[in-house]
C-alpha positions, 0 to 999 in steps of 0.5 A: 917729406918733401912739400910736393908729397905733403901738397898732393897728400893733404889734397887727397885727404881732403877730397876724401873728405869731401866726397865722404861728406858729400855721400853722407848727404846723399845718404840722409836725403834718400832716407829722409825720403824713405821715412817722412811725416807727410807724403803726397803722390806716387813714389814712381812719379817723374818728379820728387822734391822734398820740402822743409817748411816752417808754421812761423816762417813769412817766406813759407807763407809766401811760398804756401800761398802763392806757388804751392798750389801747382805742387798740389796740381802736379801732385793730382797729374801724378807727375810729383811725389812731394815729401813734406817735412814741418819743422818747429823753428819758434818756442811754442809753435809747436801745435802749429807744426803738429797741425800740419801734420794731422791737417796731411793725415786728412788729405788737406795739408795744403788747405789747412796750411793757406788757412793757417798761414793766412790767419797767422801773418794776418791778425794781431794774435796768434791763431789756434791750430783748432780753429784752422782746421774747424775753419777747413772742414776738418774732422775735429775729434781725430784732429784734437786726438791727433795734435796731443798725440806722442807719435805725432809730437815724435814726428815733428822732432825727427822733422827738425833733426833731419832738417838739420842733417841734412843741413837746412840752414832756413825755410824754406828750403828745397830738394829736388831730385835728378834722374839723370845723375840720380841725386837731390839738389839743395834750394835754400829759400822761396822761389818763383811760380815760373822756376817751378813750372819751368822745373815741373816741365823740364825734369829738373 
């Protein structure tokens, strides 16, 4: 086999794979979306952006506080569909990510998580997830029935396992998708108010 052959062989096969890699990515975004702990907005939005967030992580505290707010007002304007996956990144944070989940179960994920993060990276001890959502005006029977149930706890694993797959490195971290070529595009780490209103009013 001359080395012309085995140069042109060895380049497809690794295109091959690349592109094989490539779809399996494509693939595990769009089920993802199909099938996560907390949605908001309309499926038919003009924007989608999937995020991988952490209770214990300082720059998704940062992100939470200080730019998600226009994911919330977008949200209302139904111009984005925002699919949100809480992932357990620390031994025994576990309720907090739970938490998230029943906060978005009672249509105040975005208050509960700014109280959560607040109180967190705020105080000297770690806060109680009951004390958070009692401190948003949470339903508090359905919220303590909810963090200690195993639907809930089956949820938040599934979260770290699709964050994984679909190879979230950190949080936070970020997919927004691409009408125009019809694919999601991977944003590892915080980013400024104005890239997402800029991203907001352009279409990505």
């Amino acid at each position: 086999m001359t080395s012309k052959l085995l140069t042109t062989i060895t380049g497809g096969l690794l295109a091959f794979g690349f592109l094989v890699l490539w779809q399996t990515r494509e693939m595990s975004v769009a089920e993802a979306v199909n099938a996560p702990p907390i949605t908001q907005g309309n499926p038919a939005a003009p924007h989608r952006i999937v995020s991988i967030l952490s209770p214990t992580c300082s720059h998704c505290a940062e992100h939470e506080t200080q730019t998600a707010a226009i994911f919330d007002e977008a949200v209302e304007a139904a111009e984005l569909q925002h699919i949100i996956y809480p992932v357990t990144t620390s031994k025994g944070s576990e309720p907090y990510t739970h938490g998230f989940i029943c906060a978005a179960r009672q249509g105040h994920f975005g208050a509960y998580t700014r109280a959560h993060y607040e109180a967190y990276f705020g105080r000297d001890e770690r806060p109680d997830a009951a004390a958070t959502a009692r401190s948003v005006g949470l339903e508090m029977t359905a919220f303590e029935r909810c963090v200690t149930s195993p639907d809930v706890a089956e949820e938040a694993v599934q979260a770290l396992a699709w964050a994984k797959q679909l190879g979230a490195a950190a949080t936070p971290t970020f997919f927004v998708y691409l009408p125009e070529s019809d694919r999601w595009r991977r944003l590892a780490g915080q980013k400024r108010r104005t890239y997402w209103e800029k991203w907001l009013s352009s279409g990505g």
